[in-house]
C-alpha positions in Angstrom: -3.5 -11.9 -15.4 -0.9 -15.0 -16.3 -0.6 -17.1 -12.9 3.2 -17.5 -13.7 4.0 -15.4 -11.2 2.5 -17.6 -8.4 5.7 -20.0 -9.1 8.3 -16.9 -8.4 10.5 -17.9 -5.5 9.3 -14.2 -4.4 5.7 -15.3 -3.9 6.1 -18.5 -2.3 8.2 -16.8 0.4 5.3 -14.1 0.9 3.0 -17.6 1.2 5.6 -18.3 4.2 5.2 -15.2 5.7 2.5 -16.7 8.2 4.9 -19.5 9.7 7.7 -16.7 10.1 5.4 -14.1 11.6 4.4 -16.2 14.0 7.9 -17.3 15.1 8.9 -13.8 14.8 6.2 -13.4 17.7 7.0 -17.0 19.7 10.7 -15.3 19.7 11.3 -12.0 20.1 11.8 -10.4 24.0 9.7 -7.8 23.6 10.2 -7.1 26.9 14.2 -6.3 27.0 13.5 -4.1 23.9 10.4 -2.5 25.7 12.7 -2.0 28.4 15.5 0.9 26.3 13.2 2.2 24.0 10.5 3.1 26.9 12.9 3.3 29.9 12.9 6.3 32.5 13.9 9.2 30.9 13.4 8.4 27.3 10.8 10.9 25.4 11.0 10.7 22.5 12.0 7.1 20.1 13.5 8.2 16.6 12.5 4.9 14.7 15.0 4.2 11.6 15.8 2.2 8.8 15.9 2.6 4.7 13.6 1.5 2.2 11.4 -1.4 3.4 12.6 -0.9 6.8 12.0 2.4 6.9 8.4 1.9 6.4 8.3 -0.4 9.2 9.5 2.2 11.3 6.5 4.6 9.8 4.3 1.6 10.5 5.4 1.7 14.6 5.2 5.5 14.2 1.1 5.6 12.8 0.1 3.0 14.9 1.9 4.9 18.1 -0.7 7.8 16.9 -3.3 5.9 17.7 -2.8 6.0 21.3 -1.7 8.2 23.7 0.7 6.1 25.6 4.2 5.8 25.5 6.8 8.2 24.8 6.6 10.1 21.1 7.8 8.2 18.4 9.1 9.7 15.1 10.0 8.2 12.1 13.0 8.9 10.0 15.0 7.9 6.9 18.1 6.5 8.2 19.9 8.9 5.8 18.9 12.3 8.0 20.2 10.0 10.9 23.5 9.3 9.1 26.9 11.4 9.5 25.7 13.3 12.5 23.6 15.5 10.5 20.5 14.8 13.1 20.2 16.7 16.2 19.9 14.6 18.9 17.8 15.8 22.0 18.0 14.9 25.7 15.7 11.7 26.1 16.1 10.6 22.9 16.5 6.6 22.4 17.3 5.2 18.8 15.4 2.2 17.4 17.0 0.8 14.0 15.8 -1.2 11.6 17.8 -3.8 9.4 17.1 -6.6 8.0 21.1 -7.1 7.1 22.2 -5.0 9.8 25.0 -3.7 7.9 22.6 -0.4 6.4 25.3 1.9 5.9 23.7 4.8 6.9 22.3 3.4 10.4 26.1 2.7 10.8 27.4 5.8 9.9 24.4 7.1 12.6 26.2 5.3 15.4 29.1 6.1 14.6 28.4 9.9 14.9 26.7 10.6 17.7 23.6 8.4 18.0 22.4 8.0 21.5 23.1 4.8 23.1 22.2 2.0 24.1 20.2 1.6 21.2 17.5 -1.4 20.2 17.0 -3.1 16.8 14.8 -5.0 14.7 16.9 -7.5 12.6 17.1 -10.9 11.3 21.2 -11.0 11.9 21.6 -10.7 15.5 25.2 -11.4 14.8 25.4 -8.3 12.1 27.4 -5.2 13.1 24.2 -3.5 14.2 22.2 -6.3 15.5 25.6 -6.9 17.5 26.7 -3.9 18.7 22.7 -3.1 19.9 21.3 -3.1 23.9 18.6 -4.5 23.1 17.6 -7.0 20.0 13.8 -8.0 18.7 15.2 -11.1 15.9 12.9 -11.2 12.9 12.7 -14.6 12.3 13.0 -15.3 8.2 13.0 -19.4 7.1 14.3 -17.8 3.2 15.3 -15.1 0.9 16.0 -16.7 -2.3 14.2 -13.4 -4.1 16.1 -10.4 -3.5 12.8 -8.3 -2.0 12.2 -8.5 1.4 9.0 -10.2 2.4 9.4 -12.6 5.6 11.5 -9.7 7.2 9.1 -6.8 6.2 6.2 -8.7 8.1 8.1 -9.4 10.5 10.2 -6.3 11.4 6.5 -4.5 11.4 5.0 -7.3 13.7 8.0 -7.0 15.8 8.2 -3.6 16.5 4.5 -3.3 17.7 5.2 -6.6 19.7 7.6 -4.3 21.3 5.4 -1.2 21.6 2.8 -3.2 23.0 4.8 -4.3 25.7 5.9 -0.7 26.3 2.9 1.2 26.5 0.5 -2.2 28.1 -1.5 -2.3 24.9 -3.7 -5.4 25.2 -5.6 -4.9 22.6 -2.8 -4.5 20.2 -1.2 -7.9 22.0 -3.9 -9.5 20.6 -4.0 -7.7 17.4 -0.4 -8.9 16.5 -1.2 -12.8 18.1 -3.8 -12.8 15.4 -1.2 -11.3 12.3 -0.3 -15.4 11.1 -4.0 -16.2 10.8 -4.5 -12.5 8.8 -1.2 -13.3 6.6 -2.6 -16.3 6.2 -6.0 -15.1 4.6 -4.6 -12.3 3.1 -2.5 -14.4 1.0 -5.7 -16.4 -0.5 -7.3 -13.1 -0.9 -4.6 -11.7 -2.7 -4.5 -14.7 -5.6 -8.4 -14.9 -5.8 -8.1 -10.7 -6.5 -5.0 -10.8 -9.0 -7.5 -13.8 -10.8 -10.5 -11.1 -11.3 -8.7 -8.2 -12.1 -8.3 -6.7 -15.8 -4.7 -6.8 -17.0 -2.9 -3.6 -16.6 0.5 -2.5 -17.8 1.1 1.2 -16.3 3.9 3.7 -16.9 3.4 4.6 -13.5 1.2 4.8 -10.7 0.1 5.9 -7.6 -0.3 4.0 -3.8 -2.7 5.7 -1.3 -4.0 4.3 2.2 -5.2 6.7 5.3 -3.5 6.5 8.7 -1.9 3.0 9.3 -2.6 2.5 6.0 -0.1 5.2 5.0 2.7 2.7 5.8 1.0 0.0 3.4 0.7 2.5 0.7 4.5 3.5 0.9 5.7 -0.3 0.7 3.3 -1.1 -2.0 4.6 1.6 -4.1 8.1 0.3 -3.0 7.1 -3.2 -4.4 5.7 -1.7 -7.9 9.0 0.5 -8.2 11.3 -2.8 -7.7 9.8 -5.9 -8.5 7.6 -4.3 -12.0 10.0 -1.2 -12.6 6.7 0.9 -12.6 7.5 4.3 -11.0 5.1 4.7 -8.1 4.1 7.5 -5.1 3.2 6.2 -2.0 0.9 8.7 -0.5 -1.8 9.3 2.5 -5.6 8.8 0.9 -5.6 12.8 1.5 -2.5 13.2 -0.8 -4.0 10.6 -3.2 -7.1 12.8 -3.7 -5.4 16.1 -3.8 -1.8 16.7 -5.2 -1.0 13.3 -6.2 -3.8 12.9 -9.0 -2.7 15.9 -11.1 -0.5 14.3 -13.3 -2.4 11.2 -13.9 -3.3 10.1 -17.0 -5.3 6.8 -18.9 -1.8 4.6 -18.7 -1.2 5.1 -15.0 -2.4 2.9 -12.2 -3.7 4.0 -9.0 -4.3 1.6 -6.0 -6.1 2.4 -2.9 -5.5 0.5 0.9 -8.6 0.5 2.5 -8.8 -0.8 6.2 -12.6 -0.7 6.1 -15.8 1.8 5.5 -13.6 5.3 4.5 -15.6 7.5 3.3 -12.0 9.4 2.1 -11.0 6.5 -0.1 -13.9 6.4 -1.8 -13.4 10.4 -2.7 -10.0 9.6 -3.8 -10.6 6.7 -5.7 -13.3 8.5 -7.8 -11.2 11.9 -8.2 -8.1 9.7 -9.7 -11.3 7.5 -11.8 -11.9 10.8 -13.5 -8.3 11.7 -14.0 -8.9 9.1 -16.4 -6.2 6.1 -14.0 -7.4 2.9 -13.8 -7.8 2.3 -10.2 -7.5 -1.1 -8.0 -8.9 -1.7 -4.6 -6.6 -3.8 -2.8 -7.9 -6.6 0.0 -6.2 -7.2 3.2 -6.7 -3.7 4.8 -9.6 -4.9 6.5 -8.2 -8.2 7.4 -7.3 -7.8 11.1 -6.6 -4.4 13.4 -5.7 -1.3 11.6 -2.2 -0.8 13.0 -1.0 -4.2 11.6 -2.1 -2.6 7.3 0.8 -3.0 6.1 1.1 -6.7 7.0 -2.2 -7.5 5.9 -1.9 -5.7 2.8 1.2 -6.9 1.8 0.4 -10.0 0.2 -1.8 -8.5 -2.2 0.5 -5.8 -2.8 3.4 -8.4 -3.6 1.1 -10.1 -5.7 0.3 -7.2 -7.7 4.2 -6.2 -8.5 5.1 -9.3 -8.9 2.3 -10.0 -11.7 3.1 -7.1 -13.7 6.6 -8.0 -13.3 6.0 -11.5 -15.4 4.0 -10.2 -17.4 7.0 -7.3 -19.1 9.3 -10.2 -19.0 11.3 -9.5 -15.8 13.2 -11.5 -13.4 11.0 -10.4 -9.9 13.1 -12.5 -8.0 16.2 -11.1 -8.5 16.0 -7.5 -10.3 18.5 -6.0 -12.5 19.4 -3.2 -10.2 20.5 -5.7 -7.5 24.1 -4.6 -7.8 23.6 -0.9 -7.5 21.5 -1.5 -4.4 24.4 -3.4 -2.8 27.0 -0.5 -3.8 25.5 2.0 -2.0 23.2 0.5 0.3 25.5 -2.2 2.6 29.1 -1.4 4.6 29.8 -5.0 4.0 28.5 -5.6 0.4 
């Protein structure tokens, strides 16, 4: 593939996503926001957010399944949240995230009945949401010349299970999120060294799959192909990718597997969507670090991967055509 797109302003500020991460972790008081969203009482943390930061929230709400401590967490787009069409349940505690923190429809969620105090993950502490919350994790970002969302992704994701560490006395993922900078850091390398050997590619639409953690990387990545290349993409669970989401695939779509390590279910899914006749990528990262952190350490590569098709149809991957739209619909201060 053309190594233009190693000069986007979008790349270079996924290269930076070490340095921020780990400020993001040197910052944030996990222990204020550890202390509402697992204080006495709570049961149940509805995690929320749009878009990118909605799969942050389904990041926290995977790697939660992989323990049993803690209250339950749940995941939901901000949009069920928004205009009191949720029903709130005794115990309940809300935990929003926003990079901006002027999402409209977390707003709109406060303003109708949400559950307070409430915590949230944002890099604008001084933001509507970030200012009005009881407790605050601040994503650290350095810059966002490209429109997408890199620093703040990593770091919202790193943040929140800073924060669920904390709350449930998780050492082991403590560690596992000390160590996400150093992962970035070699996922980044990974990622250009992997774009470099692959065979160009130019899909009309594609297909994300990862298995449990990985699920959360699977949903950004097809995020990242949808905005960045314009390529229509499903992010699904490796389950989904073997099962419903292969039956309309054909020789021009692109399939793209997460792996975190040996998975004997990737391996089925990748062949099954093989023989659909997709060309299928195996993205690095996955295995970079502690499971529950995927979608960090498969970012870069992901990125990478958009952001290389991107150049290569001749778009503008730092700042996309349907920026304006987004901004209409998306912000209550546009």
């Amino acid at each position: 593939m053309t190594a233009e797109w190693r000069t986007t302003r979008l790349w270079r500020e996924t290269r930076a996503a070490a340095e921020t991460v780990s400020a993001t972790i040197g910052s944030v008081d996990a222990a204020a926001v550890a202390a509402v969203v697992a204080a006495p009482g709570v049961r149940r943390v509805v995690a929320t957010g749009n878009g990118a930061a909605y799969y942050a929230a389904v990041a926290l709400w995977l790697a939660a399944l992989e323990g049993g401590a803690g209250p339950e967490v749940v995941a939901a787009p901000a949009g069920l949240l928004a205009r009191g069409s949720f029903r709130w349940r005794d115990g309940d505690v809300l935990l929003a995230f926003s990079s901006s923190g002027e999402m409209r429809d977390v707003i709109e969620a406060l303003d109708h009945g949400a559950p307070r105090p409430f915590a949230a993950v944002t890099s604008t502490p001084g933001s509507t949401i970030g200012s009005t919350a009881g407790a605050l994790a601040r994503v650290t970002v350095a810059s966002q010349e490209a429109v997408t969302h890199t620093q703040a992704f990593c770091g919202n994701v790193v943040a929140a299970l800073l924060v669920w560490a904390e709350a449930t006395g998780d050492d082991a993922l403590r560690t596992a999120v000390g160590n996400a900078p150093a992962a970035i850091a070699s996922a980044c390398a990974a990622a250009e060294a992997w774009i470099d050997e692959i065979e160009p590619v130019d899909p009309v639409a594609g297909v994300v799959f990862g298995t449990g953690p990985a699920w959360a990387a699977a949903l950004e990545g097809a995020l990242l192909l949808k905005e960045v290349a314009l390529v229509p993409t499903e992010g699904v669970e490796t389950r989904e990718g073997a099962t419903s989401a292969m039956y309309a695939l054909a020789p021009d779509h692109l399939v793209v597997s997460v792996p975190t390590g040996d998975d004997p279910l990737i391996a089925e899914a990748e062949r099954v969507c093989r023989q659909r006749g997709a060309a299928v990528l195996c993205a690095p990262g996955g295995a970079l670090g502690d499971r529950r952190l995927a979608a960090v350490t498969a970012f870069p590569a992901l990125v990478a991967l958009a952001a290389s098709l991107g150049v290569r149809r001749g778009l503008d991957v730092d700042r996309p055509a349907w920026i304006d739209d987004y901004y209409a619909v998306a912000r209550s201060t546009p």
